[in-house]
MITIMAR-107886 format. One record per residue (C-alpha): residue number from 1; residue in one letter; x, y, z. Coordinates in pm, 1 decimal, m for minus. Layout:
BEGIN
{resi=NUM, resn=A, xx=X, yy=Y, zz=Z}
...
end
This chain:
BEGIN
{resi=1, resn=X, xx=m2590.9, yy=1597.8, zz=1388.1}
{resi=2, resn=X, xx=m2331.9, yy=1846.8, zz=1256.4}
{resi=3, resn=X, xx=m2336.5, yy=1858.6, zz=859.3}
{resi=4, resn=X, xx=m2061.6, yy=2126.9, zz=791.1}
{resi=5, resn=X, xx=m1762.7, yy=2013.0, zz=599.9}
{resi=6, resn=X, xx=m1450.6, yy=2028.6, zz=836.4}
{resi=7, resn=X, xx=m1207.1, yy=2312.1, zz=679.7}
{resi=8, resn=X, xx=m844.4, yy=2352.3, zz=751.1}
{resi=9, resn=X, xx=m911.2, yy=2579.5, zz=1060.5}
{resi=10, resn=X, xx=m1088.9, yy=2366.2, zz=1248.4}
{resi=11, resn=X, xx=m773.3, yy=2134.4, zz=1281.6}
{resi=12, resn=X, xx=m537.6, yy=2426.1, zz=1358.1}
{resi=13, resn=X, xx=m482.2, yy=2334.4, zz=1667.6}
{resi=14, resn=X, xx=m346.3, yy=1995.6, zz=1595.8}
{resi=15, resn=X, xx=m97.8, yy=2081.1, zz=1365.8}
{resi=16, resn=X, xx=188.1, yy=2211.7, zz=1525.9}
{resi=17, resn=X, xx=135.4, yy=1888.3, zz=1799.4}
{resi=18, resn=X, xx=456.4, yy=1677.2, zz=1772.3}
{resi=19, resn=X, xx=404.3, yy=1300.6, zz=1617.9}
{resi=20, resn=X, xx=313.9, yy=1032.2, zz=1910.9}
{resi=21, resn=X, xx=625.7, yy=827.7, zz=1946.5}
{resi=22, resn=X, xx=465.5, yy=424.7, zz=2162.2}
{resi=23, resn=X, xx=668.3, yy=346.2, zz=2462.2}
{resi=24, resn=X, xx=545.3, yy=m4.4, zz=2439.3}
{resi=25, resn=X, xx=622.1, yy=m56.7, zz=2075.0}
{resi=26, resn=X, xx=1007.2, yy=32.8, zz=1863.8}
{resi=27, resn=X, xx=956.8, yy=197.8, zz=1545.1}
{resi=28, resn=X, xx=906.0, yy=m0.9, zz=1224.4}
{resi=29, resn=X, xx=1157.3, yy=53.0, zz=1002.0}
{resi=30, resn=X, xx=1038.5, yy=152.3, zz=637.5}
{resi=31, resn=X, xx=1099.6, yy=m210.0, zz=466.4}
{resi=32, resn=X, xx=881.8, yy=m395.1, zz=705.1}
{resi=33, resn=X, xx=616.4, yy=m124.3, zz=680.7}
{resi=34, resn=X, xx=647.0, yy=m143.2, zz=275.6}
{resi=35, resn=X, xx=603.7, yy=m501.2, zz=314.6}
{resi=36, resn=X, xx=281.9, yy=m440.0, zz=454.9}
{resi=37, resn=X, xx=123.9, yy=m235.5, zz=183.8}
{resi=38, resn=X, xx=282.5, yy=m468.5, zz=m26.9}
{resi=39, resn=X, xx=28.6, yy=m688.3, zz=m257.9}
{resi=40, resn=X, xx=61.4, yy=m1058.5, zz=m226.8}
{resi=41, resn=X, xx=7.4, yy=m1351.3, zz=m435.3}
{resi=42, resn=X, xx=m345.9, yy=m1453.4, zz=m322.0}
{resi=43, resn=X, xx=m339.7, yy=m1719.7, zz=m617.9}
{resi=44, resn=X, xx=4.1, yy=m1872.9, zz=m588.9}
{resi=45, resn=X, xx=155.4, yy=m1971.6, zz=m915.3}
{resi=46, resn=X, xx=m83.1, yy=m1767.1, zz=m1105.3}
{resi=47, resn=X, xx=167.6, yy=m1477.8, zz=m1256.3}
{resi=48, resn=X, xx=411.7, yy=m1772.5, zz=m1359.5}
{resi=49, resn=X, xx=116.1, yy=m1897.7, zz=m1536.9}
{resi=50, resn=X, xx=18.6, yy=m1570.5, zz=m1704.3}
{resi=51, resn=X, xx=363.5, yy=m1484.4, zz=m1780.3}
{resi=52, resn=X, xx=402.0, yy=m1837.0, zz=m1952.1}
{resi=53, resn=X, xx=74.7, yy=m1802.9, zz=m2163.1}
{resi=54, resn=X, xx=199.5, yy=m1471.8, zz=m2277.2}
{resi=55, resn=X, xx=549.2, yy=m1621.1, zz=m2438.7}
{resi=56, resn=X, xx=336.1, yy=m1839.1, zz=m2572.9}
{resi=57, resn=X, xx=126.1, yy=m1598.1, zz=m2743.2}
{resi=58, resn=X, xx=410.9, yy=m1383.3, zz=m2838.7}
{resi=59, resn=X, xx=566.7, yy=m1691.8, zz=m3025.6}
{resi=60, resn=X, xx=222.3, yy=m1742.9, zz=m3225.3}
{resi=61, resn=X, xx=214.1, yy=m1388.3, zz=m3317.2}
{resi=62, resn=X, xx=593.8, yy=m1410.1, zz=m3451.8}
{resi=63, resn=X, xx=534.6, yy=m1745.9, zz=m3665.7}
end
């Protein structure tokens, strides 16, 4: 097993390769690929809720 941390040099070699381009699959254009790194609402409804709750803590602390 080979222990030694990789340094810079020892990917020489791949850096001045030019960037894969798929002949299978088009290029995703940077919206869709934001949308998936996007988070999502795993509980749905749940910000509307905490958003509510908060107005109505804000209108206690103004009384």
């Amino acid at each position: 097993m080979n222990n030694r941390n990789p340094k810079i040099e020892d990917y020489e070699d791949l850096m001045e390769l030019n960037h894969p381009v798929s002949k299978k699959h088009p290029r995703m254009d940077n919206l869709s690929r934001a949308a998936q790194f996007a988070p999502f609402a795993a509980l749905t409804g749940f910000g509307g809720l905490i958003t509510e709750r908060e107005k109505e803590t804000e209108e206690k602390r103004s009384r």
